[in-house]
Every structure is written in C-alpha cells, then in structure tokens.
C-alpha positions as CSV (number, residue, x, y, z in Angstrom):
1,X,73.1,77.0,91.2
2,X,69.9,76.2,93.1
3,X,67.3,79.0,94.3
4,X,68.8,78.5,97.8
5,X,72.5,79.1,96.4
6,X,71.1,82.4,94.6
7,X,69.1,83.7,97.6
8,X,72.4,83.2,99.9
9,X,74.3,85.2,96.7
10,X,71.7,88.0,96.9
11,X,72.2,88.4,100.8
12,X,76.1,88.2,100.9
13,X,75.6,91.2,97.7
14,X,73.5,93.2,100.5
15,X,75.4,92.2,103.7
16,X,78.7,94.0,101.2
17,X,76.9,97.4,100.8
18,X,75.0,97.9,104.4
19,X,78.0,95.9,106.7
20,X,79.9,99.5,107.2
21,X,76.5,101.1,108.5
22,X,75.7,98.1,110.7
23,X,79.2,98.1,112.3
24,X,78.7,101.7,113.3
25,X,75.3,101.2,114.8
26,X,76.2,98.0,117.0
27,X,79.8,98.4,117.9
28,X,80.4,102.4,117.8
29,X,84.0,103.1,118.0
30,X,85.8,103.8,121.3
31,X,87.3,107.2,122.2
32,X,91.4,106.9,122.0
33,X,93.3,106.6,124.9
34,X,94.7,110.2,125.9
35,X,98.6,109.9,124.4
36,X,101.8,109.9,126.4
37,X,103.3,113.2,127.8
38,X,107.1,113.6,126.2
39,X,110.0,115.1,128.7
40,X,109.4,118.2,130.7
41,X,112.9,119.7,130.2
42,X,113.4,122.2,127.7
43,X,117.4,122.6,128.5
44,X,120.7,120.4,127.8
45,X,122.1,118.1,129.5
46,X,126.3,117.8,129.8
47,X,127.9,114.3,128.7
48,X,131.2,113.0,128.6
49,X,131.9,110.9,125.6
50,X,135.2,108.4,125.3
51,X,138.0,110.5,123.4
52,X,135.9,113.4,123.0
53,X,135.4,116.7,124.8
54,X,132.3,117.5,126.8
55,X,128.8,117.6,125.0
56,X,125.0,119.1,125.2
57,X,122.8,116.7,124.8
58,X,120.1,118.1,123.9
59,X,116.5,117.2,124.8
60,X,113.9,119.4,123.5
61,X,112.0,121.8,124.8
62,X,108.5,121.5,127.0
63,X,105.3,119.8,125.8
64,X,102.8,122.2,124.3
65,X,99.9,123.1,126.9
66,X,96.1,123.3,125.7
67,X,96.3,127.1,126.2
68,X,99.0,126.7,123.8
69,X,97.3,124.6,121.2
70,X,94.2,127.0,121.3
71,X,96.5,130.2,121.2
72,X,98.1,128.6,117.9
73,X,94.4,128.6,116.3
74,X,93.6,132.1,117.1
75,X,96.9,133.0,116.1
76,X,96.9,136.2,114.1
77,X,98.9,135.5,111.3
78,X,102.5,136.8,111.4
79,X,103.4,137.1,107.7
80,X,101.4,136.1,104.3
81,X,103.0,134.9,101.5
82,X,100.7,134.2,98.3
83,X,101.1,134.8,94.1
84,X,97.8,134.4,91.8
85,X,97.4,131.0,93.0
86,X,97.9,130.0,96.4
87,X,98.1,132.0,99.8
88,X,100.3,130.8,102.9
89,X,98.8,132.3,106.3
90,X,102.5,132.0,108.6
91,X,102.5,131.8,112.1
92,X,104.9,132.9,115.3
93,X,103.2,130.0,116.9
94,X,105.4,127.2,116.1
95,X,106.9,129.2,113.3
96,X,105.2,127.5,110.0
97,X,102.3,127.5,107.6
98,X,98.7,127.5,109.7
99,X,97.3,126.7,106.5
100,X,97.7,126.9,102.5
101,X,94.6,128.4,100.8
102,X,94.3,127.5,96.6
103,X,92.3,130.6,95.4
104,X,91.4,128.8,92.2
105,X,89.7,125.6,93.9
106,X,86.2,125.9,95.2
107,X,85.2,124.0,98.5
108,X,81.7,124.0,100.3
109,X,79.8,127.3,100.1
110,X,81.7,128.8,97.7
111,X,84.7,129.4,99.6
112,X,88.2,128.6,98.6
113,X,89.7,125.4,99.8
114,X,92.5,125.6,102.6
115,X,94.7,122.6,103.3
116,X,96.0,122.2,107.2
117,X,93.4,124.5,108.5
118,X,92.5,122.1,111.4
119,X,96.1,120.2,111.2
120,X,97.7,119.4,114.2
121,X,100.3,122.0,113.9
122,X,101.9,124.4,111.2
123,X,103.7,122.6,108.3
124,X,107.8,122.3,109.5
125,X,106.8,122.7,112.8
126,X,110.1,120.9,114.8
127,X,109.5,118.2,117.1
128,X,113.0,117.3,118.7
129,X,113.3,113.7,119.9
130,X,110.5,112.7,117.6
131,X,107.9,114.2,120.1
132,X,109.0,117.1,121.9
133,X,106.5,120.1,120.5
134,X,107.7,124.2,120.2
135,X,104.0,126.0,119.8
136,X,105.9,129.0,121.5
137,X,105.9,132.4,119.3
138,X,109.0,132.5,116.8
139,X,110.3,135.9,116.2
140,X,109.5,137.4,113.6
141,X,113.0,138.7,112.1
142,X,111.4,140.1,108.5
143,X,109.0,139.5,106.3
144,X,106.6,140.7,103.1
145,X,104.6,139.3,100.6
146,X,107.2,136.9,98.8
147,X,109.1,135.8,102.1
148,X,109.2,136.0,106.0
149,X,112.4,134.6,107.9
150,X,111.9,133.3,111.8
151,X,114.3,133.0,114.4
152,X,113.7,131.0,118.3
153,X,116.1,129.2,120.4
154,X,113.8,126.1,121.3
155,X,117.2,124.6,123.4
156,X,119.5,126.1,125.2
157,X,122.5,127.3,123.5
158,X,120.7,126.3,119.9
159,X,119.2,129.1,117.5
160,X,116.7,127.8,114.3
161,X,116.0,130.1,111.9
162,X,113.4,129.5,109.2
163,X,113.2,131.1,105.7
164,X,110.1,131.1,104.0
165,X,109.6,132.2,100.3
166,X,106.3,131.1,97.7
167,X,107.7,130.9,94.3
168,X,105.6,129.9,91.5
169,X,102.5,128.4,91.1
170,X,101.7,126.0,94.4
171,X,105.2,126.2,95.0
172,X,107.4,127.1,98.2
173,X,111.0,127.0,99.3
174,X,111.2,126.4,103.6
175,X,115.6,126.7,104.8
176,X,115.8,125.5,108.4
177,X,119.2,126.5,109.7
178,X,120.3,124.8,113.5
179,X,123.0,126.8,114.7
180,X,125.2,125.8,118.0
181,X,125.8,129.1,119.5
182,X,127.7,127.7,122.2
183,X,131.5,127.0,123.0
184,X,130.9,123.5,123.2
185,X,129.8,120.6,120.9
186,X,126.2,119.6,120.5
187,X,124.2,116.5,119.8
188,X,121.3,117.2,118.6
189,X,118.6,115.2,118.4
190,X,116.3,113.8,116.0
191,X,114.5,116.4,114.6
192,X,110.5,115.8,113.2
193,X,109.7,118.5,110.3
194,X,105.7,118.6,110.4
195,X,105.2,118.0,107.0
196,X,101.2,118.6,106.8
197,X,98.0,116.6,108.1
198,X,95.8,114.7,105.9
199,X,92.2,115.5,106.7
200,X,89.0,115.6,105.0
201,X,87.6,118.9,104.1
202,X,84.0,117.7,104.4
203,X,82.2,115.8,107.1
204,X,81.3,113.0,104.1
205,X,84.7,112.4,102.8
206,X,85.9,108.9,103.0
207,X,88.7,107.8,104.9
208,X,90.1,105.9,102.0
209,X,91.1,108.5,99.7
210,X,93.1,110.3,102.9
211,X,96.6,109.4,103.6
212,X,100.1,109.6,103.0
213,X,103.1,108.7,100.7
214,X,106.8,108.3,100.8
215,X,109.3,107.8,97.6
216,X,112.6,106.2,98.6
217,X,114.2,106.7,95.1
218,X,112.4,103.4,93.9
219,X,109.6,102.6,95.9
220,X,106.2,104.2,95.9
221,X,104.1,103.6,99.1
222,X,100.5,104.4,99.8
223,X,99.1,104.7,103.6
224,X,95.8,105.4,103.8
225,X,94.0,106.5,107.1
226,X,91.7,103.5,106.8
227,X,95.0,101.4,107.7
228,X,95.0,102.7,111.1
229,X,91.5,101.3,111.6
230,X,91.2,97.1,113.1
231,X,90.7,95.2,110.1
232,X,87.9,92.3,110.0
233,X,84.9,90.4,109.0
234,X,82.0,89.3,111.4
235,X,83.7,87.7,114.2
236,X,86.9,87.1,112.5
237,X,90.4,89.8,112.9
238,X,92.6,90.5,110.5
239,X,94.8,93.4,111.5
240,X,94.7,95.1,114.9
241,X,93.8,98.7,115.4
242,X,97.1,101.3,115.6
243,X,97.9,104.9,115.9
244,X,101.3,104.8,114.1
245,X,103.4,103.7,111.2
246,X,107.4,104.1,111.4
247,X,109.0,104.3,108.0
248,X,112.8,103.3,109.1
249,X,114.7,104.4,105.7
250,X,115.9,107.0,103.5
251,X,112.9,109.0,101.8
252,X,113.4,111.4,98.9
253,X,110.2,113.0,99.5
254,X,106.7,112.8,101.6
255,X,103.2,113.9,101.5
256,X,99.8,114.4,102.9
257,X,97.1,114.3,101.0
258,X,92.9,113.7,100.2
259,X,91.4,112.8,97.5
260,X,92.6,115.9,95.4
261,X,94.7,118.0,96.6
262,X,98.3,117.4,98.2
263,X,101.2,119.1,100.0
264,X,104.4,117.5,99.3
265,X,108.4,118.3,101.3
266,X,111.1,117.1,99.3
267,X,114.6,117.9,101.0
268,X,116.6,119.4,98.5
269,X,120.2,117.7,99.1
270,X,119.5,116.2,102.2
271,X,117.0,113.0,102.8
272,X,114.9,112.3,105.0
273,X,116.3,109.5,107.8
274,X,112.8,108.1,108.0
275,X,109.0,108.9,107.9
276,X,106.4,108.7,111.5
277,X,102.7,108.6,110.7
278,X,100.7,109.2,113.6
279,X,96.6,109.5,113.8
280,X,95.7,112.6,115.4
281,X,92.0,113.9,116.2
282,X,91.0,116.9,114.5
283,X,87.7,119.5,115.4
284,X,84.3,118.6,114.8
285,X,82.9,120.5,111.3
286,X,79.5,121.0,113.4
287,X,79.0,121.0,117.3
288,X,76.6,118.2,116.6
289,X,78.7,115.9,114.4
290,X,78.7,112.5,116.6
291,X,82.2,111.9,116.1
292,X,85.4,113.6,115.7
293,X,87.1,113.2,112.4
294,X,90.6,111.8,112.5
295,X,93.5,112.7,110.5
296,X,96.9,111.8,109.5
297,X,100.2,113.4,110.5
298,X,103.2,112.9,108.5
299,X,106.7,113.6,110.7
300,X,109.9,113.2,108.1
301,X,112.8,113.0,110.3
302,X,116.2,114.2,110.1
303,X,118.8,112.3,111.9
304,X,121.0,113.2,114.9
305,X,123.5,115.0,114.0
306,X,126.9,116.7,115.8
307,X,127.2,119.9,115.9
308,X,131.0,121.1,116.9
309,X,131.0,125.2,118.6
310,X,129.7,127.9,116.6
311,X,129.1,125.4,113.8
312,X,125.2,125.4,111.5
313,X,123.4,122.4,109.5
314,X,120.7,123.8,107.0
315,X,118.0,122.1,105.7
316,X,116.3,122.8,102.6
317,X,113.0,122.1,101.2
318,X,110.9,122.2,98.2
319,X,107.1,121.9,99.0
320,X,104.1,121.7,96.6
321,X,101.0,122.4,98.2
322,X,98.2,122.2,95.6
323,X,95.8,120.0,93.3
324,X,96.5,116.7,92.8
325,X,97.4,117.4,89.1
326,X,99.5,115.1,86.8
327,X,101.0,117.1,84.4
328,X,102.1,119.5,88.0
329,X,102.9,116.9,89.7
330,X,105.1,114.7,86.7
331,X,106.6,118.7,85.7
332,X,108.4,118.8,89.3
333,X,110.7,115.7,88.5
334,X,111.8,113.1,91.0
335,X,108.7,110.7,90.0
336,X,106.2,113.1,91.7
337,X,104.1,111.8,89.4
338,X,103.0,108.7,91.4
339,X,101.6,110.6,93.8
340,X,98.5,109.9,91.7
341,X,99.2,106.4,92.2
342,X,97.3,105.3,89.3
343,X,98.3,101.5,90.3
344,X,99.1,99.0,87.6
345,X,97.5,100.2,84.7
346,X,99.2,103.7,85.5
347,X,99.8,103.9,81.5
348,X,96.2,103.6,80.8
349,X,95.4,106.2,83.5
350,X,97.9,108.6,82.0
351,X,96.0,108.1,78.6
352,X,92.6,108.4,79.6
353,X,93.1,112.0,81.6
354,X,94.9,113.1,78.6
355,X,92.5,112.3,76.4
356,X,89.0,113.4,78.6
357,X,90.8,116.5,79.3
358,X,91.3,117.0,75.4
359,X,87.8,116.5,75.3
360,X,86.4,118.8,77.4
361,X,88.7,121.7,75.6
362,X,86.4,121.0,72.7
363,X,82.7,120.4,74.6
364,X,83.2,122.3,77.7
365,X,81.7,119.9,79.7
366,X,83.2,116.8,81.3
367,X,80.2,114.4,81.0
368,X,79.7,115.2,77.4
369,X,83.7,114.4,77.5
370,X,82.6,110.9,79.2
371,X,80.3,109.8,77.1
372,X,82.7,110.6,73.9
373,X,85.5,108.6,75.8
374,X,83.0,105.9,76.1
375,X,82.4,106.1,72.4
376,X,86.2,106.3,71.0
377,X,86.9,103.2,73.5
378,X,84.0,101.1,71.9
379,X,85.0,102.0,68.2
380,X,88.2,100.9,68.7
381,X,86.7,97.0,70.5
382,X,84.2,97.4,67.7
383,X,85.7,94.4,65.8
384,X,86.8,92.7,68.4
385,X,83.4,92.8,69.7
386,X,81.3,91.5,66.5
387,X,83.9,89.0,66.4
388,X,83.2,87.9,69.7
389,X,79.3,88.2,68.9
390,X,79.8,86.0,66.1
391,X,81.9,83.4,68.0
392,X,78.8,83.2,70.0
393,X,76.5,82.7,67.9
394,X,78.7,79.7,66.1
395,X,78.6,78.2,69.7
396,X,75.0,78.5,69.7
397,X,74.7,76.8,66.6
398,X,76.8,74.1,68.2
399,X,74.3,73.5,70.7
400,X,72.5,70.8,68.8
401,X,75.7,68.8,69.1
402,X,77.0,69.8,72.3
403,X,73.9,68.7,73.9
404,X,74.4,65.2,72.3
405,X,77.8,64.6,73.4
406,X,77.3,65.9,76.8
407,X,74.2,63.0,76.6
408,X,76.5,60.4,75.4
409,X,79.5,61.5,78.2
410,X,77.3,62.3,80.9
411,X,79.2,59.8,83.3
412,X,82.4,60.2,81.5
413,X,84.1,63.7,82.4
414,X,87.3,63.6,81.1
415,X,85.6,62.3,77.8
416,X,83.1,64.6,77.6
417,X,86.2,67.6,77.9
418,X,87.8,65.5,74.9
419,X,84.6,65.5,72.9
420,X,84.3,68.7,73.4
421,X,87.6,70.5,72.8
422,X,87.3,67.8,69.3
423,X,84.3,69.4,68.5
424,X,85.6,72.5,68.9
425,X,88.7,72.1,66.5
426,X,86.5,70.5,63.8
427,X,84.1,73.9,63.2
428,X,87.2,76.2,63.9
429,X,85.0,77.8,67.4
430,X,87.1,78.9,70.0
431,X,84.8,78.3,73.2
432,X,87.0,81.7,74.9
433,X,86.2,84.0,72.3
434,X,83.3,85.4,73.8
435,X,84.7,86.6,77.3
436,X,88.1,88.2,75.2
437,X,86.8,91.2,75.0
438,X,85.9,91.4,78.7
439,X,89.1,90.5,79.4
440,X,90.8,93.2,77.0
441,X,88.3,96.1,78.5
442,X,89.3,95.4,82.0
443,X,92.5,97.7,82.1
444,X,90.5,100.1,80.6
445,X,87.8,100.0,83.3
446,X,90.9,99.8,86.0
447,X,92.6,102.8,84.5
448,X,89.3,105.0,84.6
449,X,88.8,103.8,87.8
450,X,92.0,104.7,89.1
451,X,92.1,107.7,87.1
452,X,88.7,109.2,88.7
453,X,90.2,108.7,91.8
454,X,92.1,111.9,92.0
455,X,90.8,113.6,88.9
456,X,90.8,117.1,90.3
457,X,89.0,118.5,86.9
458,X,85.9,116.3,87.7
459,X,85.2,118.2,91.2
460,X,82.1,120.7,90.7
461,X,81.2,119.6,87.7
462,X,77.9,119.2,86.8
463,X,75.7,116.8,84.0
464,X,72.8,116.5,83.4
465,X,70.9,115.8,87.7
466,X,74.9,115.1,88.7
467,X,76.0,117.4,91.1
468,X,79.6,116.9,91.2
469,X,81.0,114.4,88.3
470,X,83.5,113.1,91.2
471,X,80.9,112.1,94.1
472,X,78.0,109.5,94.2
473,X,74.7,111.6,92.8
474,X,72.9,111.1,95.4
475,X,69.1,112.1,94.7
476,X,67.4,110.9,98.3
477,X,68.3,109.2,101.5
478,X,65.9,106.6,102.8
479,X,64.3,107.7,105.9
480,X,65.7,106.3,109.3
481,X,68.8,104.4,107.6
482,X,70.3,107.6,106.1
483,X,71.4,105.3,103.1
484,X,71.8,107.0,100.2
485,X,69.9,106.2,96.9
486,X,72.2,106.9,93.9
487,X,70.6,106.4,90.8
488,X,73.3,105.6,88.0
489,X,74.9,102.7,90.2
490,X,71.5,101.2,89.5
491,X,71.1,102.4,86.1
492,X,74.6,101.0,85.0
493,X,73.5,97.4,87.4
494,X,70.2,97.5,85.3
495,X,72.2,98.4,81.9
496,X,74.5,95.4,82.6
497,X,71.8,92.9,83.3
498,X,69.8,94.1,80.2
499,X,73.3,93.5,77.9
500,X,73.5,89.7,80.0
501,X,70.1,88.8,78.9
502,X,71.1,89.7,75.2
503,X,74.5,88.0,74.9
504,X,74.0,84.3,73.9
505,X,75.4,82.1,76.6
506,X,75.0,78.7,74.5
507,X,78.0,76.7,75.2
508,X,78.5,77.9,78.8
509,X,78.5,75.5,82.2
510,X,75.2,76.3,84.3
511,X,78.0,77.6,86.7
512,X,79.3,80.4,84.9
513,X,75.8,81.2,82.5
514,X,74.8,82.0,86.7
515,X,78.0,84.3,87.5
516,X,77.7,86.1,84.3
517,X,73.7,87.1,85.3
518,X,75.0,88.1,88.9
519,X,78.3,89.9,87.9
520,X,75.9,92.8,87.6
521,X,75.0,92.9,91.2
522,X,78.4,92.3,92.1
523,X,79.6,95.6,90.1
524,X,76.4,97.7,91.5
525,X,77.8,96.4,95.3
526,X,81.1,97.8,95.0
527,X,80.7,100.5,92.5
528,X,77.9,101.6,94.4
529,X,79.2,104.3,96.2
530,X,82.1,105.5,94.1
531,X,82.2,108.7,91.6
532,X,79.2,109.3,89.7
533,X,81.5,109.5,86.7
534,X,82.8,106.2,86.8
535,X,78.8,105.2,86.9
536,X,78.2,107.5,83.7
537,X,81.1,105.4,81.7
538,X,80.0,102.2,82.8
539,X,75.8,102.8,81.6
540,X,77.0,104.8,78.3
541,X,79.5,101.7,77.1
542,X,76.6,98.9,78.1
543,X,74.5,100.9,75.6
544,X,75.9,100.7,73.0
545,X,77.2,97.1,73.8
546,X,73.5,96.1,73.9
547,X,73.1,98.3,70.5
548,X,75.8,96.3,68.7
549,X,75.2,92.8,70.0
550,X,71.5,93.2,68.8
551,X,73.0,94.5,65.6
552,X,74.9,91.3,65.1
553,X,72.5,88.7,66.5
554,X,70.1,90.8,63.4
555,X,72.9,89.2,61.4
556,X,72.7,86.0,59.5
557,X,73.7,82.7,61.5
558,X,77.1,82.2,60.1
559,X,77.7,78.3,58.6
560,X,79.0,75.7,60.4
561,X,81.9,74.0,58.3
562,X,84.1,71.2,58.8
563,X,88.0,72.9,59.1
564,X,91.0,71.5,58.5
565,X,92.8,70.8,61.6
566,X,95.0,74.2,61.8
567,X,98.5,73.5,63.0
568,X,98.5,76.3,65.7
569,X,99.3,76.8,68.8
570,X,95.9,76.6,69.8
571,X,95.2,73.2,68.0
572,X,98.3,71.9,69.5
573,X,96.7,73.0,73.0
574,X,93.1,71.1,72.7
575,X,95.5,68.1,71.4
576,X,97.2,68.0,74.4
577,X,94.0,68.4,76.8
578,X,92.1,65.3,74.9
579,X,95.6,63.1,74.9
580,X,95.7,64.3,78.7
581,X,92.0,63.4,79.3
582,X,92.7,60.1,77.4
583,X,95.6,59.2,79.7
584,X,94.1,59.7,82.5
585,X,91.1,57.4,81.7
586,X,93.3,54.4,80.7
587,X,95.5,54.8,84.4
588,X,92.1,54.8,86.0
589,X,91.1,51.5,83.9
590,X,94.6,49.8,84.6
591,X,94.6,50.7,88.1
592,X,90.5,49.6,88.5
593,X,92.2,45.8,86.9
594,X,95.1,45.5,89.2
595,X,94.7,43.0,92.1
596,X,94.5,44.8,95.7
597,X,96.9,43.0,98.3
C-alpha cells in the first residue's frame, strides 16, 4: 500500500465520522407532507349480506380536531394508578395512559423519567378502521389508586368499556370489552390498540436505539426509526424514505421502546392480527430546537370481527412499561427476553451483564466493575495469548528463510505458496496462530457491545471524568462544527496502535502488516461515538495486551527445530495446497506446449 493508497484510507476514515453532519448542513431534511384525513362519519351504515340478516357496518367515529389534540395534553388526569415503582397518569381523553412515570429512574434535571409523555395518543387508545381516532372524554365509571374502569360509545349502537389495574412492579392489566347494544348484528371493524410511541427523551438521543418490536411465537423483529429515513451514500440510493411499516401476521406481543426503557402489550388469549408502524412528529424539547423530533407509533390490530345482538368480545392485555431489564424482561415468559435483542452472541451478552452486575455488588461502581471484566476475560486468553506471542516470534525467526524463498519464487506464485506452507510444516509454525486470539475475542467484544446497548444499570453512572458510563464522554465541542471531542475513543485508537507497533508482524503480506496498523482507525471511526463504556473496555484490555506481549517478546527466542511431519488434519491441509499449487503449474506448462490452431 503506497502513500497515495494510505492518504485515500485516512480520508474515507474521516468522510465515515463527519458524512452525518455534512448531510444535514447541505441537504436539510424536508418538512412531511401533511397526512390524509380518515372518514368524517362517526355512525353505521346498514348492509344486506347473502343469507344473512341486516348488518351495521360500522365505520368509526370523526377525526380528532387540533383543539382536540391540544385538550388531550392539558388533560387533567382522570384517575392515577401507581405502586412503589411506577405511576400511570389516565385520561377521559381517549380513555388510556397519557404517560407512565418510573419513580426509580432518573432523567435530565433530576426528574423522574416518563414514557409517552409527548406520544401521539394515550396507550390503547382505539383507532377503528386502522385510522379513525376517539380523543373524545370517556366516562369515567370508577376509579382509585389500584384501578379505574371507562365507558364511551365511539359508534352508534357500540359501548367499550376499559378496565385498568397496575399490579406489580412495571406491570398493568388493560380489558377492552366491545359490546353490540343493539337488536341487530354488527361488523365491526378493525380495531388499532395504541400500544405506546417510541421517542427519545433527550434532544441528543440517537434515532438508532428508538424503535419497535414484534414476536410472532418464533420470530424476533427489530424496527428502528432510522428505517423510516432514505437510505444512501453520496449520489447513490439504497432504500427510499417511508412513513410506515405493515406487519401482516399474527403477533404474540409488541413494543415501543428507546434505548432503555420499554412498554410492552401482550394480548392474553387473543393475538394480535397484525402490527402498523407509523412515524409521527412529536413537540420540540426547546422553542429553539431546529427540528422536530420524530417518533414511532406502534398500532397492534385486532381483526374484524361479528358481533350478533346484545353479544361482547373482550380483549385482554398484559403490559410492561419499565427498564429495559433482562432478568424483568426474561421473568415475564413468552421470550420477552429478546426484547434486549442482544443479536447473535446473545449467550455472551447474557453472561457479561450477569457477571459486571455481580461486580458492581462487590465494588459499587460500574467502571471499577469494567475494568475487572476486562481483567477476568484477559486471564482466561492469557495462554492463548503467549501462545500466540510465541507463534510470532517463531515466524520472526523464520524470516531469514522466508525472505530467501520468497527471492528464489519471486516470479513463481503458486511455488512460492508451496515453499511456504513446506516451510511451515517442517518447524511445526502455524502462520494463523497469531490472529486466533483476535478471532476468539471477537464474540466477546460483540457481546459487550450488544450488551451496553441497553444496559440500563450503566445510565448515570459516573468514573473517573465519565459522566454517564452509557454515553460518549464528551469533554468539548469544537467551535463552529459542534463535533464532539470524546477522549477515550481516542485513548482506546491510540492504545491499539501502541499494541500494533509491539506485535511482531514477520511473516505477514505488506497487505495485511498495512490493515493491521489501520484497524485502529477503523475501530476509533465507528466506535467513536458509542457508550463511553464500551471505550473503557476496549483501552483497559489493550493494556494489558501490550503488558503481556512485551512480557513475552522479554522471553527467550524459542528454537527453531526440524518436526516430524505430524499426520494431522492440518498437515494433511498444507499437503493438499502445495499438491494443488503443483497441479496447477504443470496444466499451465502443458497447456504453454500445446500447438494453437
């Protein structure tokens, strides 16, 4: 790699970090069109079906106005339901939770954090048709501090009612009874059960850790708000911008969620018919924010459904409306545990909390925790490390010899591969034993990764000039480009360099000897804005990699000597390459002799 290849390398690494902020500056993003009006009729509408009787039809009742959206948010609350951890402020308006407020969780100022304050609606508001809105009062039929029960007739000729009741922990029970109280079969619609909006709760939140998930009984899916966005590089479109997803199957449960905290509707004996994800604006945090955040609003649906005279369908649901906890989360059964969605390595996730949670129970702090994570992880590579350490420093006693026959083969590459591999076998080297444990850590660093992407404990919590173990610490913004400058991205990018330089690289192509002293630069690019925790494991393990390989290079060279040629698998592979590399050279020679005609 030339000095023109690594200045292009260098610029691609910056174009990665600053592209977001340049987007922003030269194509700002364009208000959304206003949406579509539903139907104006709030009544039913008489139908004669083959073989059947008369039936309503009904439609749904009138859109909400903006005197009605604003009346919901000033709303005095109609009932409050709460126990020692969680407080749900119900409404008349729409008849549903205005918000859900964790007493236990601090947000900004010191105040406690409340999910769906700014939603677009209460939680199991009913949209019939799919978009039809009731923000109407509800009557309030009882209520007191455990429970409240709501009655409206949003159609003609159908009464809801809606039980509400908190139960333990973050946990609630909502009953939705649809009663025909007429004296002739209705079809009702499909009904839309507001199950919550995911928003941020600060004006810096990323849109990537905000979305929402369904379960269908086997499959786990993941939409995040940044989906909704047009998808693209320079001039180049991937995916077109969109305001919706349809989810067209049965779902055992939904949510809406940000990055730690989650409210979650599981219908108790009854599925969902499908899921509608829509992206809704939500109300500036300040007057002078330039841009209004945007939100997600999940919609699970119920299907159509008959109902013959005097005849009632209810509804059931459990709802969790709390931290992003596993050991909550995995306790409520159905696989609510996913809702972490810890990814592949999920089992290394699970470990890692466990065990940095365990941690902290002994030093109270969750960086100390960290850095003794780090350590336990790097005792138990230890070994595999010095082994890899001494594999390299065999291979750069090899170099002597490698040199030669790369001399001798210079024009000759499938020879040269042969010698090699040979040379190889005969001192016992494996030529891949230096990057193993690089390849064995990478679950590890994918686990944490995924791990500190919902770790709810890490929020707050403070080490050392770190803030808030689960954000970038920021320590300044450069003036003008409001970029932030975090300083352990750079530490751990500095750390990792500093371990490259150390690591004998004899043996390697110029080609990868190159990627490994720019990996570093890579890592800082992409980890650059992520938790300040992840940072703080990376730097600690890079440490005390650069503490043990000096401690082994201090070592002795170990002797070079002649093996036996071991009957493994992995003699029987290099065999195999230099018969292949042979092959090939004698085709080339017979087909170089045969006559062209």
């Amino acid at each position: 790699m030339n000095r023109k290849d690594t200045s292009l390398l260098v610029v691609c690494l910056l174009l990665m970090m600053f592209w977001p902020m340049i987007v922003n500056r030269i194509w700002p993003p364009k208000p959304l069109p206003p949406g579509a009006k539903g139907p104006t009729t709030g009544a039913v509408v008489r139908a004669e079906l083959p073989g059947a009787g008369p039936v309503l039809r009904a439609q749904g009742p009138p859109p909400p106005t903006p005197d009605d959206i604003a009346r919901y948010r000033d709303a005095s609350p109609a009932a409050l339901l709460e126990n020692d951890l969680l407080r749900l402020e119900v409404v008349a308006e729409g008849g549903g939770f205005r918000s859900a407020t964790l007493k236990s969780h601090k947000a900004e100022n010191d105040h406690p954090v409340v999910l769906n304050q700014n939603g677009a609606g209460p939680l199991f508001e009913l949209r019939f048709g799919g978009e039809n809105r009731d923000l109407r009062p509800w009557e309030v039929v009882s209520s007191d501090g455990r429970g409240a029960v709501l009655r409206a007739k949003p159609i003609e000729g159908l009464e809801v009612t809606k039980r509400f009741e908190i139960s333990g922990d973050y946990a609630s029970v909502a009953t939705i009874t649809f009663s025909n109280v007429t004296a002739t079969a209705m079809e009702l619609p499909k009904v839309a059960v507001n199950c919550g909006t995911a928003a941020p709760m600060h004006e810096t939140d990323q849109q990537m850790y905000i979305g929402a998930d369904w379960y269908d009984g086997s499959q786990f899916k993941a939409q995040r708000l940044t989906d909704f966005a047009k998808s693209g590089f320079l001039f180049f479109t991937f995916r077109e911008a969109r305001q919706s997803f349809e989810v067209a199957r049965p779902l055992d449960w939904v949510t809406s969620h940000n990055q730690f905290f989650v409210t979650l509707v599981d219908p108790r004996e009854r599925k969902f018919g499908g899921l509608a994800l829509q992206e809704v604006d939500l109300p500036r945090f300040r007057p002078t924010q330039q841009r209004a955040p945007i939100g997600m609003l999940a919609l699970g649906e119920l299907a159509p459904t008959r109902l013959e005279p005097g005849a009632a369908l209810t509804v059931s649901f459990e709802t969790y409306t709390g931290p992003r906890e596993y050991w909550r989360l995995k306790n409520l059964g159905g696989e609510k545990g996913r809702v972490m969605n810890f990814g592949m390595f999920g089992w290394v996730s699970v470990l890692l909390l466990n065990l940095m949670n365990a941690l902290h129970k002994v030093t109270h702090n969750y960086g100390i925790a960290i850095i003794l994570m780090v350590v336990i992880i790097r005792a138990v590579f230890w070994p595999l490390q010095t082994k890899a350490n001494r594999t390299m420093k065999q291979m750069q006693s090899l170099k002597p010899e490698l040199e030669k026959i790369q001399k001798q083969y210079k024009d000759q590459p499938e020879k040269l591969h042969a010698e090699m591999l040979n040379l190889y076998q005969t001192y016992g080297v494996s030529p891949f034993g230096g990057c193993l444990p690089m390849l064995v850590q990478l679950p590890v660093f994918f686990g944490f990764y995924s791990m500190l992407l919902g770790a709810v404990e890490l929020r707050h919590q403070s080490f050392l000039w770190i803030k808030d173990l689960s954000l970038p610490d920021t320590i300044w913004h450069i003036p003008g480009l409001d970029f932030p400058l975090n300083l352990l991205p750079l530490l751990m990018g500095a750390t990792s360099i500093w371990q490259t330089h150390v690591t004998p690289m004899s043996g390697m192509e110029k080609s990868q000897a190159m990627m490994m002293k720019f990996m570093p630069l890579l890592f800082v690019a992409i980890c650059y804005n992520f938790s300040s925790a992840l940072a703080l494991y990376w730097t600690v393990q890079n440490l005390i990699a650069v503490f043990q390989t000096y401690r082994n290079l201090a070592q002795p060279a170990p002797k070079l000597e002649k093996k036996k040629r071991p009957k493994g698998r992995w003699a029987m592979l290099m065999e195999q390459a230099r018969q292949a590399a042979e092959s090939e050279k004698e085709a080339r020679r017979r087909k170089k002799k045969e006559p062209r005609g």
